[in-house]
PyMOL Python script that loads the backbone (N, CA, C, O; Angstrom):
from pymol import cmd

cmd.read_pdbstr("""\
ATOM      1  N   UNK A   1     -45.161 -29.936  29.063  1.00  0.00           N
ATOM      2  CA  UNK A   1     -44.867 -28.543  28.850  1.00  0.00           C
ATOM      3  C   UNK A   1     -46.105 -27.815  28.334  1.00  0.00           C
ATOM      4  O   UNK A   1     -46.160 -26.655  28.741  1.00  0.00           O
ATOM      5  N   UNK A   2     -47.268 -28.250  27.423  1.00  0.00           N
ATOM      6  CA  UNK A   2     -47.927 -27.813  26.895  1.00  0.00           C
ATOM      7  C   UNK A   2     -48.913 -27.159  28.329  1.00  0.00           C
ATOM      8  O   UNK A   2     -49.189 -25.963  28.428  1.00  0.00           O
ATOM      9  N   UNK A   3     -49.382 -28.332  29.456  1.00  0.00           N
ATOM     10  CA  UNK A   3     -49.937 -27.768  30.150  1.00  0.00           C
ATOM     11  C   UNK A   3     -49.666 -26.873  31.100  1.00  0.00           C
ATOM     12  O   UNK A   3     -50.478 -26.026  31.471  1.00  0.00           O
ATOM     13  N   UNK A   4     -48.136 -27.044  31.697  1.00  0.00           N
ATOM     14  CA  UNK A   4     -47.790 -25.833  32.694  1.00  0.00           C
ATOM     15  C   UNK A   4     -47.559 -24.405  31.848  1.00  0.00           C
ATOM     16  O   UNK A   4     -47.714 -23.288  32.342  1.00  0.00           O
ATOM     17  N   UNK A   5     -47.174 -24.668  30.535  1.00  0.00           N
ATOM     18  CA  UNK A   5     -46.328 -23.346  30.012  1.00  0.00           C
ATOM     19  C   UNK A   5     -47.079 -23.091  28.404  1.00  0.00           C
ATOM     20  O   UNK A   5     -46.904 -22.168  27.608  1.00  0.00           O
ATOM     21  N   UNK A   6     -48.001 -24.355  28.312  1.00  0.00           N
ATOM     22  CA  UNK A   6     -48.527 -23.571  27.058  1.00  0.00           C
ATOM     23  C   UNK A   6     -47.203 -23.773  25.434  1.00  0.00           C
ATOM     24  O   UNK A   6     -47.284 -23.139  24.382  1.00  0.00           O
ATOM     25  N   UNK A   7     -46.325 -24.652  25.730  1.00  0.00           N
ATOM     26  CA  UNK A   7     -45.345 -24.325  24.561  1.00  0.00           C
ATOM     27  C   UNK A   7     -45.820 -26.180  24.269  1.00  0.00           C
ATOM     28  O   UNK A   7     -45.811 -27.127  25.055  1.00  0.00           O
ATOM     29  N   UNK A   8     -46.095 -26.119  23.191  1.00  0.00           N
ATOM     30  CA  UNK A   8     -46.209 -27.479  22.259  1.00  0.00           C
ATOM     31  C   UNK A   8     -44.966 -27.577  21.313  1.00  0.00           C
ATOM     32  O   UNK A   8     -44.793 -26.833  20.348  1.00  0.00           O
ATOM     33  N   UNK A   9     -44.098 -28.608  21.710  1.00  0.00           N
ATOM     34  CA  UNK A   9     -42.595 -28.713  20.737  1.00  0.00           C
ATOM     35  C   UNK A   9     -43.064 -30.375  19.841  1.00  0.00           C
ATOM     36  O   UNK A   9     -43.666 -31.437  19.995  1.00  0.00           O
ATOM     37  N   UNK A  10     -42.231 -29.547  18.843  1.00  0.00           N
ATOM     38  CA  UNK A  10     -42.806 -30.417  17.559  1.00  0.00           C
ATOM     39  C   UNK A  10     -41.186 -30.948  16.659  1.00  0.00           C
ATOM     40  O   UNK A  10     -40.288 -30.349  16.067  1.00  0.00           O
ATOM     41  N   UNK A  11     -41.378 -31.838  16.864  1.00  0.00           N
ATOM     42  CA  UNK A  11     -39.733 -32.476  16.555  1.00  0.00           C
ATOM     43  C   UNK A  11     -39.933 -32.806  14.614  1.00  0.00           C
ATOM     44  O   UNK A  11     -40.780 -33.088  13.766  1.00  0.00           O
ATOM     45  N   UNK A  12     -38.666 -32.555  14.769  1.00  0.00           N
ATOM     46  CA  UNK A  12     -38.334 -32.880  13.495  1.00  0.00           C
ATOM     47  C   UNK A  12     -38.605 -33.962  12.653  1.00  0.00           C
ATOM     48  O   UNK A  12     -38.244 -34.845  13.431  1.00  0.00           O
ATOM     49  N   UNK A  13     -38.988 -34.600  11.595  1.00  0.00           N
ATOM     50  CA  UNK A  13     -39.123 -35.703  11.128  1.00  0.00           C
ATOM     51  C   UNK A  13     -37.291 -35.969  10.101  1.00  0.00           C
ATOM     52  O   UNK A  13     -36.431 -35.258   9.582  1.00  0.00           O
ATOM     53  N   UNK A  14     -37.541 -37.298  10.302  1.00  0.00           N
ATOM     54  CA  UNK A  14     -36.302 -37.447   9.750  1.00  0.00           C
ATOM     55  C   UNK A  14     -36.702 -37.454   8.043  1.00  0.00           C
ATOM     56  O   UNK A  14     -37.860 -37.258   7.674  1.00  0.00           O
ATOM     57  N   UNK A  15     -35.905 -37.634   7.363  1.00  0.00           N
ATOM     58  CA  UNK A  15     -35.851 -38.211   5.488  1.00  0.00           C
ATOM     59  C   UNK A  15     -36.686 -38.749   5.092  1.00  0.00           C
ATOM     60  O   UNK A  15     -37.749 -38.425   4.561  1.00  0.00           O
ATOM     61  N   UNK A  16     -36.234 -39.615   5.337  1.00  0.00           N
ATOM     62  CA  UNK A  16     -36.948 -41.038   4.951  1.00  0.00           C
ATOM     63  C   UNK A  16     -37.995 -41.234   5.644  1.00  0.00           C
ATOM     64  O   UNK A  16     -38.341 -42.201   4.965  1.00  0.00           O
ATOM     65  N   UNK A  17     -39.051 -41.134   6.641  1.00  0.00           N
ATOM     66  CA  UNK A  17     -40.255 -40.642   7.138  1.00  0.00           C
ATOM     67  C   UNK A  17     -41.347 -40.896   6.185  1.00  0.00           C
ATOM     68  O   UNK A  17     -41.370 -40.142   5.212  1.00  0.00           O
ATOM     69  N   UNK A  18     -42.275 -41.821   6.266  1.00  0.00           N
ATOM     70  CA  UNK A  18     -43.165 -42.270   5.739  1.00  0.00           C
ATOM     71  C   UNK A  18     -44.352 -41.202   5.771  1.00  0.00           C
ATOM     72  O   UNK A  18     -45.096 -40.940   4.826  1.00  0.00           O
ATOM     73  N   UNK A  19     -44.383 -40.570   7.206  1.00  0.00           N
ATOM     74  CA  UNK A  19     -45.356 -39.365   7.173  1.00  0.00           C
ATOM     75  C   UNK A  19     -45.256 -37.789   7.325  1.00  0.00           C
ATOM     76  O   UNK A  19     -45.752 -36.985   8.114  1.00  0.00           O
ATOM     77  N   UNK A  20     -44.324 -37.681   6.134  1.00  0.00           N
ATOM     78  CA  UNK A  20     -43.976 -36.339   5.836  1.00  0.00           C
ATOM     79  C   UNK A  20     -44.653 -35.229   6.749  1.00  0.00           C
ATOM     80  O   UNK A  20     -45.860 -35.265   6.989  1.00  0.00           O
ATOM     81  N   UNK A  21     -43.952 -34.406   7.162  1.00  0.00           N
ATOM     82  CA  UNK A  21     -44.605 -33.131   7.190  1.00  0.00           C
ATOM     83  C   UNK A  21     -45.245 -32.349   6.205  1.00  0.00           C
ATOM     84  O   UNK A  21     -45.358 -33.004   5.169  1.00  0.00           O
ATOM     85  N   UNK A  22     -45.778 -31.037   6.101  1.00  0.00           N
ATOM     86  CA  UNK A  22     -46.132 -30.124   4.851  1.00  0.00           C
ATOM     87  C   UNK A  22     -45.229 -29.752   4.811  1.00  0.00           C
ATOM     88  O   UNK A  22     -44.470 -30.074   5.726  1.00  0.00           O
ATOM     89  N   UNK A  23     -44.660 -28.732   3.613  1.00  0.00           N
ATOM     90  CA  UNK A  23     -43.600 -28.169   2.964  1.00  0.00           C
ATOM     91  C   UNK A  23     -43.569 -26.724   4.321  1.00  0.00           C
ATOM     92  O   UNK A  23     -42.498 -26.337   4.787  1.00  0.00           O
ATOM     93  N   UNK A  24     -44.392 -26.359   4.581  1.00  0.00           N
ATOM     94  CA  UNK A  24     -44.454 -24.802   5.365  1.00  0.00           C
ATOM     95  C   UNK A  24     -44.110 -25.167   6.544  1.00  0.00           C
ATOM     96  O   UNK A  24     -43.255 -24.447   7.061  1.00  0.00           O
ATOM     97  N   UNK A  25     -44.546 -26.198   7.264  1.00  0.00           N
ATOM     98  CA  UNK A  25     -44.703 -26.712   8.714  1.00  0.00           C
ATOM     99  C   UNK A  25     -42.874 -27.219   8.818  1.00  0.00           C
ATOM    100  O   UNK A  25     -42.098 -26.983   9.744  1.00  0.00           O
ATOM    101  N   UNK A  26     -42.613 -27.935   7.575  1.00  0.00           N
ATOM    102  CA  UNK A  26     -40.602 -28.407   7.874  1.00  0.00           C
ATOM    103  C   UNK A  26     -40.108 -26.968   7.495  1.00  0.00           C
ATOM    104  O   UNK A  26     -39.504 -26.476   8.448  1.00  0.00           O
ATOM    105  N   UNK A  27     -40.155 -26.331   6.659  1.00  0.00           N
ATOM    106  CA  UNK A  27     -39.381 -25.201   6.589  1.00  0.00           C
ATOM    107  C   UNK A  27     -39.797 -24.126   7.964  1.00  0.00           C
ATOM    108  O   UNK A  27     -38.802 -23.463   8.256  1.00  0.00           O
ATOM    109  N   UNK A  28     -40.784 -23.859   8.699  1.00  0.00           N
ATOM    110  CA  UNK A  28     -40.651 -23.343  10.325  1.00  0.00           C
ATOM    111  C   UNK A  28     -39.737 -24.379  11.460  1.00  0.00           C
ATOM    112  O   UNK A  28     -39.478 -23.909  12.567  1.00  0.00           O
ATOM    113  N   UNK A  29     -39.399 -25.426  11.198  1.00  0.00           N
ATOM    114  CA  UNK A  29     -39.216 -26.355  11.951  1.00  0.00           C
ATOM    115  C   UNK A  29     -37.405 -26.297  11.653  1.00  0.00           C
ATOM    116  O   UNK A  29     -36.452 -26.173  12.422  1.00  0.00           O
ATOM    117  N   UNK A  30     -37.503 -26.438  10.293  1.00  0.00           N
ATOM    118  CA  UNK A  30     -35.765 -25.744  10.019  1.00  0.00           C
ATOM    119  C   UNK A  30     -35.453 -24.469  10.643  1.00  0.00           C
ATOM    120  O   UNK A  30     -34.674 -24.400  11.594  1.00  0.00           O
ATOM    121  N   UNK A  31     -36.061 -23.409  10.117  1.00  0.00           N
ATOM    122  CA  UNK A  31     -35.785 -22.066  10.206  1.00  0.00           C
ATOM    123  C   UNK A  31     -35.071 -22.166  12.226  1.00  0.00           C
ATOM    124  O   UNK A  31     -33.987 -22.144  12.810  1.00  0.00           O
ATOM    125  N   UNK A  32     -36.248 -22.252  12.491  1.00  0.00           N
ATOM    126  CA  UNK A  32     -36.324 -22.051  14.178  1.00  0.00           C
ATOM    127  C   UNK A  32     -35.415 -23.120  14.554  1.00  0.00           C
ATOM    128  O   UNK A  32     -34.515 -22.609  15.220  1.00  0.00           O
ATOM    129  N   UNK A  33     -35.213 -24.575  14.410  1.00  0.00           N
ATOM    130  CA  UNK A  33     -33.716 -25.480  14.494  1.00  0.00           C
ATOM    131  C   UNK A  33     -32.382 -24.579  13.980  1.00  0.00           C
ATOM    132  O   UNK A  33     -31.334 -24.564  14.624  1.00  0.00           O
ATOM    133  N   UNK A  34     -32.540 -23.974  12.967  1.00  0.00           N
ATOM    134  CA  UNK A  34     -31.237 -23.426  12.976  1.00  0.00           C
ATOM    135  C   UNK A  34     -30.859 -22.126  13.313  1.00  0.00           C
ATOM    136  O   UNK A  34     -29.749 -21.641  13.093  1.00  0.00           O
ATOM    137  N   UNK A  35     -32.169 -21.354  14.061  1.00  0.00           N
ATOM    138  CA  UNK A  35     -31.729 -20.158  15.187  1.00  0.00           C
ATOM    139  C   UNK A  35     -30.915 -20.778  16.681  1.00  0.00           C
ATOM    140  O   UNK A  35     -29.989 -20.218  17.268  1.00  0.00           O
ATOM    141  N   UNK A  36     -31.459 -21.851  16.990  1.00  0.00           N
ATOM    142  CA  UNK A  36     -31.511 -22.293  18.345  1.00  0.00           C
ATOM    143  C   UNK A  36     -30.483 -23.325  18.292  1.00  0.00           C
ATOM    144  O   UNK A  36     -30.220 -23.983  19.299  1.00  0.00           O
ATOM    145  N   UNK A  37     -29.591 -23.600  16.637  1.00  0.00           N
ATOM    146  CA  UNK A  37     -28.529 -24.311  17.033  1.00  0.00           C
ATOM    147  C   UNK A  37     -27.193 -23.287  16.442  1.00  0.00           C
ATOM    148  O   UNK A  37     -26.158 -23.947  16.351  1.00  0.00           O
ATOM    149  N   UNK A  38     -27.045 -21.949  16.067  1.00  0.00           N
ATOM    150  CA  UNK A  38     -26.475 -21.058  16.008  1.00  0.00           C
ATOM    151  C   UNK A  38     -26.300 -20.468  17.651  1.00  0.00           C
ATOM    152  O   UNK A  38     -25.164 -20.590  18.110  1.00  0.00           O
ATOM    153  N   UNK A  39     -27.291 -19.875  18.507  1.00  0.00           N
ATOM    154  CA  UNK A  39     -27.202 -19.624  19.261  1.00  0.00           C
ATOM    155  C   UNK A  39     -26.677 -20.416  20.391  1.00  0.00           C
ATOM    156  O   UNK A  39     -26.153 -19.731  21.270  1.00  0.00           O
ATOM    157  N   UNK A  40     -26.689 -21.810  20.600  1.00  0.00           N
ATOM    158  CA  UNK A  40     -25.891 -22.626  21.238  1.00  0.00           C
ATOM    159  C   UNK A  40     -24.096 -22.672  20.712  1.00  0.00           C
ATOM    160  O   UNK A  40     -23.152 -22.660  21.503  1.00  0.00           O
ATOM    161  N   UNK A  41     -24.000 -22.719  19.394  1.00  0.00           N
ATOM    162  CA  UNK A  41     -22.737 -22.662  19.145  1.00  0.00           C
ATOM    163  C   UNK A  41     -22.240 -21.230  19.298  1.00  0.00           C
ATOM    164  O   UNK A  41     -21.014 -21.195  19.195  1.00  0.00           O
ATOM    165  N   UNK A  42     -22.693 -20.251  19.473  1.00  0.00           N
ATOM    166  CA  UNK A  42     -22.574 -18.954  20.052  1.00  0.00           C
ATOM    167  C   UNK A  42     -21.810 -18.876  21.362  1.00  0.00           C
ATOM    168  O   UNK A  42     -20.794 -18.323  21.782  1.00  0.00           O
ATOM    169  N   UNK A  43     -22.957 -19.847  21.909  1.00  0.00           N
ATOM    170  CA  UNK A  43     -22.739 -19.851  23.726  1.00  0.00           C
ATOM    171  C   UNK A  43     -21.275 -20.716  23.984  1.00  0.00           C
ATOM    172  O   UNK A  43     -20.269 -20.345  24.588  1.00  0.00           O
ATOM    173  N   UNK A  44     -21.532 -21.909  23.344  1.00  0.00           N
ATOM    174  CA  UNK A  44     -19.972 -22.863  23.609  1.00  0.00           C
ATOM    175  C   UNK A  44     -19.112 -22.501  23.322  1.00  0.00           C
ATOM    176  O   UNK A  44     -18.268 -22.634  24.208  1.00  0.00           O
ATOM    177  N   UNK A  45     -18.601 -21.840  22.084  1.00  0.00           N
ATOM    178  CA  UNK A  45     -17.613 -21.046  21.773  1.00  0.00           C
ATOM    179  C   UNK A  45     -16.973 -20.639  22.800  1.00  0.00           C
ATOM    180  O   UNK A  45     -15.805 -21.023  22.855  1.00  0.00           O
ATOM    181  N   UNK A  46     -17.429 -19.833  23.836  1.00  0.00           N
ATOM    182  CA  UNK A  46     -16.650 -19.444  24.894  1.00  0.00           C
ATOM    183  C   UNK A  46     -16.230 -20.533  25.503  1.00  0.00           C
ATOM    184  O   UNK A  46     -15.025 -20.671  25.712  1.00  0.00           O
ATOM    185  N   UNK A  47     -17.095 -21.444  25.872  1.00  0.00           N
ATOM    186  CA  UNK A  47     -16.788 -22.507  26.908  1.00  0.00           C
ATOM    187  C   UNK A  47     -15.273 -22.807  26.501  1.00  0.00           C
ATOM    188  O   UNK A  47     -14.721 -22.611  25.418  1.00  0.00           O
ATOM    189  N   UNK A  48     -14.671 -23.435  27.897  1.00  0.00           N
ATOM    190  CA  UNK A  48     -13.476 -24.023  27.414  1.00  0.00           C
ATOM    191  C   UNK A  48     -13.655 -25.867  26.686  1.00  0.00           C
ATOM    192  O   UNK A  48     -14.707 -26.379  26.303  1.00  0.00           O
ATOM    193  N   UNK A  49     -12.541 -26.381  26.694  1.00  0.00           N
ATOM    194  CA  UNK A  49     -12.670 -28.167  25.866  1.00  0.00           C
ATOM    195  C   UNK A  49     -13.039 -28.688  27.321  1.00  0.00           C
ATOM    196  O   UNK A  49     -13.740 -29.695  27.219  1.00  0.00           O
ATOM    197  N   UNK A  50     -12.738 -28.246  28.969  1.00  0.00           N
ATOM    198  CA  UNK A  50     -13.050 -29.046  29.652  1.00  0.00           C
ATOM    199  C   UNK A  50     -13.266 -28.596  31.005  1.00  0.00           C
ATOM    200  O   UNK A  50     -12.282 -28.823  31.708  1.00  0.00           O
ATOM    201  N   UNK A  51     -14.113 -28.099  31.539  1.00  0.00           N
ATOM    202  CA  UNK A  51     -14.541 -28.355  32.932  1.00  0.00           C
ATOM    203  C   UNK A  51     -14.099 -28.545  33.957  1.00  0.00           C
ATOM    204  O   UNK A  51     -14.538 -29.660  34.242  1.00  0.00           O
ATOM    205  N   UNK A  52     -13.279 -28.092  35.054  1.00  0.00           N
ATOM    206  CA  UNK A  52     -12.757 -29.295  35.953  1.00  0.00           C
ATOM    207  C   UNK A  52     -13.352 -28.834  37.171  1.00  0.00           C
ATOM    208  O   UNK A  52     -12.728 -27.936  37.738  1.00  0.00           O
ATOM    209  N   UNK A  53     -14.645 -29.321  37.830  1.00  0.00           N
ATOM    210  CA  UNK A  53     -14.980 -29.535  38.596  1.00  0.00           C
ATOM    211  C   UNK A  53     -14.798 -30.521  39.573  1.00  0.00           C
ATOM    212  O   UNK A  53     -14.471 -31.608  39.096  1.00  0.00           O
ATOM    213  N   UNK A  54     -14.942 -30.469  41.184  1.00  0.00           N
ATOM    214  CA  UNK A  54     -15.348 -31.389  41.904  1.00  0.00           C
ATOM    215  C   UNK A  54     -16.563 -32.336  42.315  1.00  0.00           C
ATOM    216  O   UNK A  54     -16.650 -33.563  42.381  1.00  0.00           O
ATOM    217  N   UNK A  55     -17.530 -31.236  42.585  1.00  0.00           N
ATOM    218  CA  UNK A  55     -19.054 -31.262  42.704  1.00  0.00           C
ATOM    219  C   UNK A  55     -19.890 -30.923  41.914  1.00  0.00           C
ATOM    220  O   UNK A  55     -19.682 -29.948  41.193  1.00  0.00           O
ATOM    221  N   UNK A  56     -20.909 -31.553  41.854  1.00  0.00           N
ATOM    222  CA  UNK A  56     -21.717 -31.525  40.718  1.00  0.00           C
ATOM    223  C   UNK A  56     -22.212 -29.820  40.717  1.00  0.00           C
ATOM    224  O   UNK A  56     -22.718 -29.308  39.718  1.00  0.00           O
ATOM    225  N   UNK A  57     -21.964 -29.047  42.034  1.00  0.00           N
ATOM    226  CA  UNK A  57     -22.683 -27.960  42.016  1.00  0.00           C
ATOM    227  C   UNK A  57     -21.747 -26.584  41.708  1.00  0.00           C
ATOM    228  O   UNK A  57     -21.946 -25.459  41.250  1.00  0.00           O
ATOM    229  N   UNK A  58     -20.743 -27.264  42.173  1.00  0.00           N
ATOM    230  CA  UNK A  58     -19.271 -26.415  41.257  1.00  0.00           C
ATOM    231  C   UNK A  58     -19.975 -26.437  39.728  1.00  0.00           C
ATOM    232  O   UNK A  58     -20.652 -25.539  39.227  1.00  0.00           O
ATOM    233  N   UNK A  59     -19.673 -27.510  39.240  1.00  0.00           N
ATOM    234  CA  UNK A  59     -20.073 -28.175  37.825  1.00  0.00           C
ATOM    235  C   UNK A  59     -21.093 -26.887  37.417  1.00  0.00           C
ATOM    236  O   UNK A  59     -20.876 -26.042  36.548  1.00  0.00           O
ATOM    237  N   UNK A  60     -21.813 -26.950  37.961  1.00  0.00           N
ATOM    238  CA  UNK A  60     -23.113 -26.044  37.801  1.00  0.00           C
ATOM    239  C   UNK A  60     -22.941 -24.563  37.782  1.00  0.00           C
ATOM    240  O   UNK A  60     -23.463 -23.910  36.879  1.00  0.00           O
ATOM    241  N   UNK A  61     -22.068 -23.849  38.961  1.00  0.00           N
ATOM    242  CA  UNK A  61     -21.648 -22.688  39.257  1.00  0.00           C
ATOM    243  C   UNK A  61     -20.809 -22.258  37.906  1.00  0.00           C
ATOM    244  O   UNK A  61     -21.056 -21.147  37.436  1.00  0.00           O
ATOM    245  N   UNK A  62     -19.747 -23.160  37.209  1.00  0.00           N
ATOM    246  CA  UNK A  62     -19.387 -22.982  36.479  1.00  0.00           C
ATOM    247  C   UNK A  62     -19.884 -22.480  35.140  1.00  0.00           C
ATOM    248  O   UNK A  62     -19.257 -21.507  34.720  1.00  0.00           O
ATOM    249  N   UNK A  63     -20.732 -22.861  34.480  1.00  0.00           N
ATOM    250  CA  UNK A  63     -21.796 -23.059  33.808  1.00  0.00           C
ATOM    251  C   UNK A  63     -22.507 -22.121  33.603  1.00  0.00           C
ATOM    252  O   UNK A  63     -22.829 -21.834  32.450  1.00  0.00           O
ATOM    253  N   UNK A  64     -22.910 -21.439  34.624  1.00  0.00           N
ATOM    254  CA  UNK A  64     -23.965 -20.171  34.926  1.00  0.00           C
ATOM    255  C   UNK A  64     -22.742 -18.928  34.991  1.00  0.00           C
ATOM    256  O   UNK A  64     -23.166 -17.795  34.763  1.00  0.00           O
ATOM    257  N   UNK A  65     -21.506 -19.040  35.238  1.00  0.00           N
ATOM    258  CA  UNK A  65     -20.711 -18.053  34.871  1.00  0.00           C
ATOM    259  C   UNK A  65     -19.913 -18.178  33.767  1.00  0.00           C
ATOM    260  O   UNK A  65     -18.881 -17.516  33.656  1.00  0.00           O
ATOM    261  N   UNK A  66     -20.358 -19.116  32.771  1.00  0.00           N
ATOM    262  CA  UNK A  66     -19.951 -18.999  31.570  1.00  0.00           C
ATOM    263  C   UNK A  66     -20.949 -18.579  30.543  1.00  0.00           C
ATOM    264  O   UNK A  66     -20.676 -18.140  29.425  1.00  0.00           O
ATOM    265  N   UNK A  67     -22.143 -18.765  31.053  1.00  0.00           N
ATOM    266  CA  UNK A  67     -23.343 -18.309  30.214  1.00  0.00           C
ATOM    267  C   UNK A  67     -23.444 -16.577  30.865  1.00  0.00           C
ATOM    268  O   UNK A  67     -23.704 -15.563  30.217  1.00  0.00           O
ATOM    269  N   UNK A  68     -23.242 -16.656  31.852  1.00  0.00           N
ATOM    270  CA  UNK A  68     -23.057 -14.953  32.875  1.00  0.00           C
ATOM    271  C   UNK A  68     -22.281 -13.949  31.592  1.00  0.00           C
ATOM    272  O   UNK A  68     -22.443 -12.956  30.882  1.00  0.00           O
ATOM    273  N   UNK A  69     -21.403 -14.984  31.907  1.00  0.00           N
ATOM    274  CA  UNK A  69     -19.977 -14.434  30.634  1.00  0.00           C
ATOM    275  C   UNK A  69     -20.179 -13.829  29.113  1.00  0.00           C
ATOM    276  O   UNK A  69     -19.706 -12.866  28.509  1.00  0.00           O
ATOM    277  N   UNK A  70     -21.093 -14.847  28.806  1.00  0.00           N
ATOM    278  CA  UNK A  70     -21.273 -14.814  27.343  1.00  0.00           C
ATOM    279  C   UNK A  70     -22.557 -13.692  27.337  1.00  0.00           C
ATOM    280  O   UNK A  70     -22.491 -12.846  26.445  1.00  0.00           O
ATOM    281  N   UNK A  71     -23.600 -13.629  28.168  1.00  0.00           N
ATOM    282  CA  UNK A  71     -24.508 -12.630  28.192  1.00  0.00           C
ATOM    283  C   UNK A  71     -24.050 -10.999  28.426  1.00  0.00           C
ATOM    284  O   UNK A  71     -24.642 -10.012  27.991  1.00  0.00           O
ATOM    285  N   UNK A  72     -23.246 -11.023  28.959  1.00  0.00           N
ATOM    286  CA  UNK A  72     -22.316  -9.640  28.786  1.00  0.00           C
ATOM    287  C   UNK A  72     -21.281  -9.628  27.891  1.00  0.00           C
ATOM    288  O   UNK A  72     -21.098  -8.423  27.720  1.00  0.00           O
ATOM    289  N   UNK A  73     -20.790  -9.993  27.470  1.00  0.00           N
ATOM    290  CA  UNK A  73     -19.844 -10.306  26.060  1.00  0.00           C
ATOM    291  C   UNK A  73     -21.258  -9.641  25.043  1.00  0.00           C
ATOM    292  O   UNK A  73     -21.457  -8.465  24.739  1.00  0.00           O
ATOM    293  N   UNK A  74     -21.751 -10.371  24.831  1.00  0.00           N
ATOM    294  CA  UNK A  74     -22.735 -10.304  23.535  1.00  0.00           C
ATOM    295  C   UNK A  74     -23.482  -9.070  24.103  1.00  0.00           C
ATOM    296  O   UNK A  74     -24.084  -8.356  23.302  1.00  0.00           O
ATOM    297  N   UNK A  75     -23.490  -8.787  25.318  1.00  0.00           N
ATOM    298  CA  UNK A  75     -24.750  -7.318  25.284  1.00  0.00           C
ATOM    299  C   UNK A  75     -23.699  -6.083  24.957  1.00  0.00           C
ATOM    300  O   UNK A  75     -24.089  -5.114  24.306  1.00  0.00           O
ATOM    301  N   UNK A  76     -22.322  -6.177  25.455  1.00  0.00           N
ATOM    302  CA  UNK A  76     -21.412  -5.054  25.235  1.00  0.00           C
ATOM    303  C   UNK A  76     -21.067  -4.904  23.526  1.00  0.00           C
ATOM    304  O   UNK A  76     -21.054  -3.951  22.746  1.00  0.00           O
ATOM    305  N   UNK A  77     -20.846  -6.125  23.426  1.00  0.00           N
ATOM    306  CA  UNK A  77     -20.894  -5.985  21.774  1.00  0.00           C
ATOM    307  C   UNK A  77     -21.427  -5.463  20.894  1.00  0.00           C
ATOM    308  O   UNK A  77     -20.771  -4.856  20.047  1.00  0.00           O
ATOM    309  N   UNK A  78     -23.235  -5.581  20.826  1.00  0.00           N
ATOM    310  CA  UNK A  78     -24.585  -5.144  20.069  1.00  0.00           C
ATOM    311  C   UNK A  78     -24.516  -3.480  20.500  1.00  0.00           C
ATOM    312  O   UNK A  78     -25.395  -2.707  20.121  1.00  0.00           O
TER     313      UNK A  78
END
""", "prot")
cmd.dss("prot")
cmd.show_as("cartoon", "prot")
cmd.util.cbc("prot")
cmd.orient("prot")
């Protein structure tokens, strides 16, 4: 990713982690983890508990009109 798009992703260290992060570098690493796992539970919310597709591309169609869904939901809202 870094070379087609330029985005360098930097994963979390766990606890117990022998080679800590800095204090500034885990608190950006929280902050931005818990925009991007708000906004997923945003998105599922709508989803239903289950799916029922045939084809994987149904599967897919589905998916893109539930995110369709939720992107007009949330723009009519704001």
């Amino acid at each position: 990713m870094q070379e087609l798009s330029g985005i360098s992703l930097k994963v979390m260290r766990k606890k117990n982690s022998k080679r800590k992060d800095k204090p500034w570098i885990q608190y950006i690493k929280q902050h931005i983890r818990h925009y991007i796992e708000t906004v997923f539970s945003s998105i599922t919310c709508v989803f239903p508990k289950s799916i029922h597709a045939v084809t994987y591309e149904g599967f897919l169609l589905k998916v893109e009109a539930f995110i369709f869904a939720f992107t007009l939901k949330s723009a009519f809202i704001e």
